[in-house]
N, C-alpha and C positions, 0 to 999 in steps of 0.2 A: 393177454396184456403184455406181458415178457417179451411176446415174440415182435409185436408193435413199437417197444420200447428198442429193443435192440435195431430194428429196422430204421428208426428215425436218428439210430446214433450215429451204422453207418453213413445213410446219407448228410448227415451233418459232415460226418469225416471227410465222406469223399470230396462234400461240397466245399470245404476248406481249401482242401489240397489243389484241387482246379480253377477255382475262383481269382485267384491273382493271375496265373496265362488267360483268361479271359482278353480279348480285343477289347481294348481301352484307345480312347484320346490321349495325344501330348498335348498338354498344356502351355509350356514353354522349356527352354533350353536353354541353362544357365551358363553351363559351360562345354567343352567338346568332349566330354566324357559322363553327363549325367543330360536325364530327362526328368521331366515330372510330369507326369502320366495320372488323369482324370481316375479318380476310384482309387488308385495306387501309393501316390507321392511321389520322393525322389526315389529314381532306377539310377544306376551307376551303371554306366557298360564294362560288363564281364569281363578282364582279359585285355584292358586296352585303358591307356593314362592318355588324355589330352596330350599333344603338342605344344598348344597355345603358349608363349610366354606369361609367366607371375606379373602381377602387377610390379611387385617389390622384390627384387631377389638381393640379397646381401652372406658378403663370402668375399673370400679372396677376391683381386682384379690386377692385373695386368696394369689396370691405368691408374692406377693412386702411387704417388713417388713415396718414396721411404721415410720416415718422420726420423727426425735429430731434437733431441732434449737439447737444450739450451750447452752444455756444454762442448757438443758435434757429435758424440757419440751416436750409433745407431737405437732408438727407441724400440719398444717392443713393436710387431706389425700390426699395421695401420687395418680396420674393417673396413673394408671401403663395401659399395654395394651399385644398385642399377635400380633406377626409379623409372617403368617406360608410361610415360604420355599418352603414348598414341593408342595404347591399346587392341593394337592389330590382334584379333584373334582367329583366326583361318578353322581351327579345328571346330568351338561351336558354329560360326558361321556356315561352315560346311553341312554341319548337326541340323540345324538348323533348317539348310533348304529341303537337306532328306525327312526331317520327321516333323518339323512342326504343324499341329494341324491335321498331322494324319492317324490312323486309327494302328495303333502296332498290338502286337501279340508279345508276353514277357513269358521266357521259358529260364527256370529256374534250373543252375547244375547240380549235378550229383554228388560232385566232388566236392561242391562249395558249402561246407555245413550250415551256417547259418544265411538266416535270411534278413534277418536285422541288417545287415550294411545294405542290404537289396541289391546285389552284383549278381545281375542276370543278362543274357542274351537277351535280345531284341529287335523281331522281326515284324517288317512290314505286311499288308494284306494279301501282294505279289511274292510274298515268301523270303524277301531282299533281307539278308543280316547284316544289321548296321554295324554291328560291332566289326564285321569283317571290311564293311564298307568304308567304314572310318581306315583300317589299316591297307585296303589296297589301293587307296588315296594317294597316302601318306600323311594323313591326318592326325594321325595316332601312331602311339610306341606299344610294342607289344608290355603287357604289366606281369609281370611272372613271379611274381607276390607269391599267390600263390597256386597250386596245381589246379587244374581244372581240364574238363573231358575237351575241348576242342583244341588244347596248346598248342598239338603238333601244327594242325591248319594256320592258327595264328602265326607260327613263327614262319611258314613258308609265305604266308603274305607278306609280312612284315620284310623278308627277305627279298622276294620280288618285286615291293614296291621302291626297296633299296637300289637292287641293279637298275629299274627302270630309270631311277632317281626322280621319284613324283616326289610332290608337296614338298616334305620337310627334310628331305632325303635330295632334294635338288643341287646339285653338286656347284 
């Protein structure tokens, strides 16, 4: 009975550990650096931060003139910020035409301890890595947060797609 007991704990283990790379569905694509993947949830792509402009970005600006308190003196500086409209967003749209719909494979890093934020590589049925696909675009910045096993590759796309000057890198 021990031996029974023991055999079905591995297989539990093993079947944990394999079970998220499983080929799953995306479901939709929220933004150019996350998916949500049937069976899964949100994926974040490993190793690579959207492009896409913030709805809201607020900071310093070039275009806000300098404020004077009533007596002419210069005031402290002004927050100015950038509200955009239009919402152009190139990086999920791009996301988008490659995975939505399609059946991809999540392969978990080594380097990357936890799995809770879900920051994994992810590859199509043809073997295609989007993570890399997003950078040799220029869809995506490399994110170098933190370490992980393919950095070096990422940053040689990310570099190439620079000289090329694709996407967001277009000069």
């Amino acid at each position: 009975m021990g031996g029974c007991r023991t055999a079905i704990v591995a297989f539990v283990i093993v079947f944990a550990t394999v079970a998220p790379s499983w080929a799953q569905q995306v479901t939709k694509v929220p933004d150019g650096d996350t998916l949500v993947v049937r069976g899964v949830g949100k994926v974040r792509l490993l190793g690579i931060k959207s492009a896409d402009e913030p709805l809201l970005r607020v900071g310093p600006s070039d275009q806000a003139p300098p404020r004077r308190d009533p007596s002419g003196s210069p005031a402290s500086p002004a927050v100015s910020g950038h509200l955009n409209l239009s919402r152009n967003r190139p990086s999920r749209d791009f996301l988008r035409k490659l995975a939505l719909g399609k059946t991809v494979r999540i392969e978990y890093d080594s380097l990357v301890a936890s799995m809770d934020e879900r920051r994994a590589y992810v590859f199509l049925d043809d073997g295609t890595l989007l993570n890399a696909e997003m950078l040799k675009a220029g869809r995506a910045r490399l994110d170098a947060v933190r370490k992980f096993d393919r950095e070096a590759e990422f940053k040689r796309l990310e570099a190439e797609a620079i000289d090329r000057a694709v996407g967001i890198w277009i000069r």
